[in-house]
C-alpha positions as a Markdown table, in Angstrom:
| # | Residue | x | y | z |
|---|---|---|---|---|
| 1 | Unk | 101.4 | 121.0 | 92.2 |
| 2 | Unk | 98.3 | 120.3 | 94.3 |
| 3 | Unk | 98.3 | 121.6 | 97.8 |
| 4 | Unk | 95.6 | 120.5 | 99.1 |
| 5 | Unk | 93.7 | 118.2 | 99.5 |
| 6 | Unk | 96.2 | 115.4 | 100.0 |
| 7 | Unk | 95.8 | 112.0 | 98.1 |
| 8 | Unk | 93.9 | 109.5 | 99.9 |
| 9 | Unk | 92.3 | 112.4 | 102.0 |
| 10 | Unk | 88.7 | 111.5 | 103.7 |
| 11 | Unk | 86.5 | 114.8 | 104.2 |
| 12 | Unk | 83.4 | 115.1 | 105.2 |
| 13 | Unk | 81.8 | 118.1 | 103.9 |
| 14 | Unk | 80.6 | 118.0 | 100.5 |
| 15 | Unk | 82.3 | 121.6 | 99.5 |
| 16 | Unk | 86.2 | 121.5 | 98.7 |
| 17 | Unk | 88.6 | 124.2 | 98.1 |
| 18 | Unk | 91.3 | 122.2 | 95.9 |
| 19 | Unk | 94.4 | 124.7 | 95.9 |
| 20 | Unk | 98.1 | 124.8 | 94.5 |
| 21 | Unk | 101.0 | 126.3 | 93.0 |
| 22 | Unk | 101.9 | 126.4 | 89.3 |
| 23 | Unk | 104.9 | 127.9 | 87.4 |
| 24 | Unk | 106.2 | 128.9 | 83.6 |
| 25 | Unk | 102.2 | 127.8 | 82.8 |
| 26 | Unk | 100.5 | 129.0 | 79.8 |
| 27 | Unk | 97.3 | 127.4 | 80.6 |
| 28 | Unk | 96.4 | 125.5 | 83.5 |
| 29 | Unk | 92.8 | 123.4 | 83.7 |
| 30 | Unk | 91.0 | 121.4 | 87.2 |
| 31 | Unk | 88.6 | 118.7 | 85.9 |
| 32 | Unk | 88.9 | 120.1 | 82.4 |
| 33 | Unk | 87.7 | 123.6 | 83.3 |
| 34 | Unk | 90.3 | 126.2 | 82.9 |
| 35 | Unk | 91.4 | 127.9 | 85.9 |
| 36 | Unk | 93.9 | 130.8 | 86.7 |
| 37 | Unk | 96.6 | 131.8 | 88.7 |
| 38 | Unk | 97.8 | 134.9 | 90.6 |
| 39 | Unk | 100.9 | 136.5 | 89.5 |
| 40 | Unk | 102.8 | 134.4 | 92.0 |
| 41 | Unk | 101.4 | 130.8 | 90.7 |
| 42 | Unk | 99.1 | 130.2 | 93.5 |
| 43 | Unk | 95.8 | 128.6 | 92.3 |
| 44 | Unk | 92.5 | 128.0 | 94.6 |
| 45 | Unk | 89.2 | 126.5 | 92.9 |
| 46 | Unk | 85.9 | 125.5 | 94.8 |
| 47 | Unk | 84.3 | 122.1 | 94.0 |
| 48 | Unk | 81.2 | 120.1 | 95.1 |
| 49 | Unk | 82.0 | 116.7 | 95.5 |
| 50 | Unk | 79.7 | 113.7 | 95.2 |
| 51 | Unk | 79.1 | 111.2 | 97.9 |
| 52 | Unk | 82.0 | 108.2 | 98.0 |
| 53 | Unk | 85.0 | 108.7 | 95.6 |
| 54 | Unk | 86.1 | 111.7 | 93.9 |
| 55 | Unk | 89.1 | 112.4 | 91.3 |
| 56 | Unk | 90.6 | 115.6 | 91.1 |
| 57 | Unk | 92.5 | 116.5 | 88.1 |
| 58 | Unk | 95.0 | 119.6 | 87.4 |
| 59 | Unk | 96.3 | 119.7 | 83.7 |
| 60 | Unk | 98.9 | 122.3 | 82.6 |
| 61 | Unk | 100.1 | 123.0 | 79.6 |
| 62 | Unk | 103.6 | 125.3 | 78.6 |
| 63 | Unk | 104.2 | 127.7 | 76.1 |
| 64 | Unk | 105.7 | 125.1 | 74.1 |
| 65 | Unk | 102.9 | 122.5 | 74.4 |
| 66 | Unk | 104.3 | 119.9 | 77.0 |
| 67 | Unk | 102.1 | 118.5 | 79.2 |
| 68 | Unk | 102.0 | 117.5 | 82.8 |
| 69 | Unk | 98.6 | 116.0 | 84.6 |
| 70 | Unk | 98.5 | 116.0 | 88.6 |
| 71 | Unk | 95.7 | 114.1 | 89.8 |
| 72 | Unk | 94.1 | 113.1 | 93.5 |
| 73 | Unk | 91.6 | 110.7 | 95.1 |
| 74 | Unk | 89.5 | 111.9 | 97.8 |
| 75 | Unk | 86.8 | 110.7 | 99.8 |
| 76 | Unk | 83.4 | 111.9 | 100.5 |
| 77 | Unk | 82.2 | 110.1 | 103.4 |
């Protein structure tokens, strides 16, 4: 799951800090880059975001190859 930011969300600064929760993961990716969690699931990933609309994508994978793909909109105003 994706934490924060929420959907829809309007910021203002052009650096975000996307965070979240995962569990039973064996790989777990934000915008295609593969990221990590702490022992407990929590995530937390920096991003620059560009001016006007930005989508932000977590993709995780299980040890058995299902899929799941979380993704937000969020506004760089």
């Amino acid at each position: 799951s994706i934490i924060t930011p929420m959907d829809g969300m309007v910021v203002h600064e052009p650096r975000l800090t996307v965070n979240g929760r995962a569990e039973n993961v064996a790989w777990i990716s934000l915008n295609d880059r593969q990221i990590f969690t702490s022992e407990e699931g929590f995530w937390s990933e920096k991003l620059i975001l560009a001016e006007g609309e930005s989508i932000i994508t977590v993709r995780v994978r299980d040890r058995f190859g299902r899929e799941k793909t979380k993704s937000v909109h969020v506004v760089l105003n």
